[in-house]
N, C-alpha and C positions, 0 to 999 in steps of 0.2 A: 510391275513396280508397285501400283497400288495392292498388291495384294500382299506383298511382302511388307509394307507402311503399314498395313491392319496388322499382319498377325504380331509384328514389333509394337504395335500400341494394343492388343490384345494382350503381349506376354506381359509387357510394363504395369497394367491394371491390373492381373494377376500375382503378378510380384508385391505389388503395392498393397493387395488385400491381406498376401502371408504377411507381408509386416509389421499389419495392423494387429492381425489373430496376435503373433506372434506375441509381438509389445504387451497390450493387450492384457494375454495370460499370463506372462513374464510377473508385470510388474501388480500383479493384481493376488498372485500367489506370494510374495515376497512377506515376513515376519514381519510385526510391527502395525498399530494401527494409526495411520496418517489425522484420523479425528482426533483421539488422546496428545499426540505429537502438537495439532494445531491448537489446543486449549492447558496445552503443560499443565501446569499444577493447579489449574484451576476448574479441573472437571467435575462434574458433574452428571450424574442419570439421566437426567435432563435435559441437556446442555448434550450431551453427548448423541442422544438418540434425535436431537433435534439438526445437530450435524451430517449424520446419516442419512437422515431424510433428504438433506438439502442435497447432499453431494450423491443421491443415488445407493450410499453404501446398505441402504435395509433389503436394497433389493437382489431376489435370487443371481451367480453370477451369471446366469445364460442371459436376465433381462439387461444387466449392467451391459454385457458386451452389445446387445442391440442396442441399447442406449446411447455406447458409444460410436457405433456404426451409424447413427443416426445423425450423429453431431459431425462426425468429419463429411459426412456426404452434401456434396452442393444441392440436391434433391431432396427434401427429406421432411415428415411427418411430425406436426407437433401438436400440442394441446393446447387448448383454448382454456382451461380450468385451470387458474393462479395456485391449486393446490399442487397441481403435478408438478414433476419432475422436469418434461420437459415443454413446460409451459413457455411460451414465447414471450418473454419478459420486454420493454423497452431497452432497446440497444445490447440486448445479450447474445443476438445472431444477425443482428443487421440483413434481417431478411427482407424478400419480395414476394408478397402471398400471389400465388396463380391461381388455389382454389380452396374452397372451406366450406363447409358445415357446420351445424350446432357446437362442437367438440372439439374438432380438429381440421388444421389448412396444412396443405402443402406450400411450403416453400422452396425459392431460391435463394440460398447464400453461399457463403465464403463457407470452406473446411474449419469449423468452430473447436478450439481446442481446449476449451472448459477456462478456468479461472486458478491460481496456485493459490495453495493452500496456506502459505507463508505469508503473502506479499496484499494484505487486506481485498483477498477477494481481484488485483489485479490480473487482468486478461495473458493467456499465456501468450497469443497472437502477439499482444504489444511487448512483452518482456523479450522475445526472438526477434521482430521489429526494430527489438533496440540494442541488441547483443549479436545478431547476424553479422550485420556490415562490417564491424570490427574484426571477426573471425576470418571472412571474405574477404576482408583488406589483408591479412596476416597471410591466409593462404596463396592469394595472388603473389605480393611479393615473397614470399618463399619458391614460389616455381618459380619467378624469373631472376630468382640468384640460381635458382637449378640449373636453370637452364644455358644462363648464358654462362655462369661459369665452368659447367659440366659439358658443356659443348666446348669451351677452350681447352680445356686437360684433356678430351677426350680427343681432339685434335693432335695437341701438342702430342701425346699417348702415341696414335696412331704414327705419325710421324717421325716418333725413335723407339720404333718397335724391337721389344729384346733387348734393349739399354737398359742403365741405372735409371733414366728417367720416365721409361713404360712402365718397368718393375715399381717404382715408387710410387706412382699416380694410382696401378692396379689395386695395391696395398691398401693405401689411403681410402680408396673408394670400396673398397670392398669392408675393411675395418666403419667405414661411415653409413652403410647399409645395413650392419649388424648392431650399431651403435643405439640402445634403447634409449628415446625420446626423451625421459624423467631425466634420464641420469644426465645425457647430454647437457638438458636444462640448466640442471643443479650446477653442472659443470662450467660452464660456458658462466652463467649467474654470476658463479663464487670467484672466478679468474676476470672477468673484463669487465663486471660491474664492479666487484667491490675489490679484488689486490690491485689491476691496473686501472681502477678508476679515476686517479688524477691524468690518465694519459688517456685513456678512450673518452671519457666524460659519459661512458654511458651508465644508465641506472639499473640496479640490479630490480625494479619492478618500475610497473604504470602503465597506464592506455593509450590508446589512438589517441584520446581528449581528457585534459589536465583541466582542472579545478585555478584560476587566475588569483593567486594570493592577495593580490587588489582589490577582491571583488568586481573583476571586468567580465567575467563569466568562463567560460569553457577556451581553452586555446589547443591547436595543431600541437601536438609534440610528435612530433616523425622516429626521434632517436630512440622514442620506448620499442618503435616497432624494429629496431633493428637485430638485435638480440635473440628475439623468438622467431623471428623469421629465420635467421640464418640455423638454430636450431631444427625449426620444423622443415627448412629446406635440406640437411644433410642427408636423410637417406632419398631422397629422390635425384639430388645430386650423385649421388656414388652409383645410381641404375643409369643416368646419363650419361657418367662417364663412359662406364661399360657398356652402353649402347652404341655411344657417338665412336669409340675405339674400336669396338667389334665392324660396326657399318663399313666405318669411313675403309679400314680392311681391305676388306671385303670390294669394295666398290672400285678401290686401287686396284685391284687383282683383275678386273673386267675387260673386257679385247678396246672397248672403244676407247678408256684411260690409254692403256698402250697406246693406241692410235693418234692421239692426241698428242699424246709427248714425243711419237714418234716426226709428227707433221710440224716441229720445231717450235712448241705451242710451250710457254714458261709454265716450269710446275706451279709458279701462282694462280697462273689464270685457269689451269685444271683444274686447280682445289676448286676457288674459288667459283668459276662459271659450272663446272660437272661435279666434281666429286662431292663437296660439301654439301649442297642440295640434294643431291639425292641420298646421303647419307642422314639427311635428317627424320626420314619417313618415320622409322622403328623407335626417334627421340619422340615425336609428336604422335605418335600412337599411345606411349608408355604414359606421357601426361596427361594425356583427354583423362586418363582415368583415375592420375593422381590426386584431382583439385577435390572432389568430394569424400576423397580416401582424409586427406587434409583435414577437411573441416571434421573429421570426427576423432582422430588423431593431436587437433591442438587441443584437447582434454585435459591433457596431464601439463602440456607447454606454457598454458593462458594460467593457467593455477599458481603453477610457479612463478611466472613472471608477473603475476595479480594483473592481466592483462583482460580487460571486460570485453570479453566476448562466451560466445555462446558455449565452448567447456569449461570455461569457469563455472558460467551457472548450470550446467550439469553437474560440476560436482558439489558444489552447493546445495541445490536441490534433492542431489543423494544424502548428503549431510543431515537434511530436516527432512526424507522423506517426502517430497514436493513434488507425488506422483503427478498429478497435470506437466509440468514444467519438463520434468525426464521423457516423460513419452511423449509430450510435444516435440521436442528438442531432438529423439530420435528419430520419426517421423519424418522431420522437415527434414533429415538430411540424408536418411534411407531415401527419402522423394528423388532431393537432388542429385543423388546417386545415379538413381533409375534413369534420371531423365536424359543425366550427360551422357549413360550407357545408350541410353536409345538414340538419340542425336548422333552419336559417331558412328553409328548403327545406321543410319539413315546417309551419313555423309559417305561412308563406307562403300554405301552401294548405289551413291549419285557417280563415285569416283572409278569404281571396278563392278560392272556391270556383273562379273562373276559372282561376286558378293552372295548376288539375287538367288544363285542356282542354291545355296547350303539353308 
């Protein structure tokens, strides 16, 4: 068991470092120079090479990328000389020196994600800090409108199988899997926000947290979230239908189902006590891996419904070129990715010892 937990957190830190390389080179090759961008029309030779300086950009890219290996590492080498680069400023890494010399200490800190180039020098840590939870609120409830109402159709589904009403669920669910996020967006936006909007009441944009016209501060609006949720939840709704219909099948087809109905046992209490649990196994596999798939997917959702979370400001940040912010932004959610992948990974083979053998 332990050796199987190493090589799973051996591959996940491996995975994690292609991310970085990755990101990294991506967004470091890309047209465009993010100093010019941050001083618009008011550049200068000057001015410009003094930006460069600060943010790293004079330097060859093999030292930038150690640069920036240096800054997400919780371990990691710094200078002691206010001229350098990655001089240990007050409160710019919130570190703990364990050792130093003349030049340079080694510290520990937090994975340091540099500062955006827009936003006066504001910490990318705190802009994700503050745009996370909202995306993480959206994706949460979007799986469990997946779920619970993808496990009802998929139900209902299995249960008049080969009817008008498997055929129509199958349809629906399948048409809601292919159904591109933008468009959904726009669609859903333009019908229940604004034609039926004296009957739904809902807005066709806003956030988790409204702005109090009174000047009372920030207030709960719930109904912003309902909209992009139900969007962002369609296509994982349309794989649970097709999961929960194919299972629950499958599971009716089984000697001990027979056995049951045959020992004068109500088809309720078969669903309900056998078939339905055990039909959920291949539902709750499919989503361990939906939630991080999610958060990088309300991109285009959070835009459209000017919903302040974390793909808003990624596509924002593409807008102004706010390399810190975009490869912060995919970082943290390559992370969370990796991490929910090795967790089910882990849970995997707490549950089926066989797991272990592959």
């Amino acid at each position: 068991m332990f050796s199987y937990l190493l090589k799973k957190t051996i591959y996940a830190i491996v995975t994690l470092f292609g991310v970085v390389t990755v990101v990294f080179l991506l967004f470091n090759i890309l047209p465009g120079d993010p100093t010019r961008m941050m001083l618009d029309q008011n550049e200068n030779s000057e001015q410009l090479a003094l930006l460069k300086k600060k943010f790293g950009f004079d330097k060859p890219i093999e030292k930038q990328y150690l640069y920036y290996l240096n800054d997400l590492s919780p371990i990691s080498l710094h200078s002691l000389k206010s001229e350098d680069f990655t001089y240990c400023s007050v409160g710019k890494y919130n570190e703990f020196p364990i050792w130093k010399n003349q030049n340079i200490q080694l510290v520990i800190k937090p994975p340091y994600l540099r500062e955006s180039f827009q936003k006066n020098g504001k910490k990318v840590s705190t802009i994700i800090n503050e745009t996370l939870p909202n995306t993480a609120f959206l994706a949460v409830f979007a799986i469990l409108i997946a779920l619970l109402v993808g496990v009802f159709l998929g139900i209902i589904a299995a249960l008049n199988v080969h009817t008008w009403i498997d055929k129509t669920i199958t349809v629906v669910s399948t048409f809601g899997m292919s159904l591109p996020s933008f468009f959904s967006a726009i669609l859903f936006a333009w019908i229940f926000g604004f034609l039926l909007h004296d009957w739904t009441q809902l807005p066709m944009s806003g956030s988790l947290f409204e702005v109090d016209d009174y000047g009372n501060g920030n207030y709960l609006a719930l109904k912003n979230s309902i909209l992009p949720a139900i969007v962002l939840g369609i296509r994982p709704l349309g794989v649970v239908i097709q999961l929960m219909r194919n299972s629950l099948l499958e599971i009716l087809n089984q000697d001990y189902i027979r056995t049951a109905k045959a020992k004068g046992i109500s088809t309720a209490q078969v669903l309900y006590k056998h078939a339905i649990k055990n039909s959920l196994n291949p539902v709750v596999t499919a989503l361990s891996g939906w939630f991080a798939s999610m958060l990088a997917g309300a991109v285009f959702v959070e835009y459209i419904f000017g919903w302040n979370g974390l793909g808003k400001e990624i596509v924002d940040a593409l807008n102004t070129l706010d390399l810190p912010v975009i490869m912060g932004a995919v970082l943290v959610i390559s992370t969370i990715f990796v991490i929910i992948t090795v967790l089910v990974d882990f849970v995997y083979a707490y549950l089926d010892p066989r797991v272990k053998l592959h």
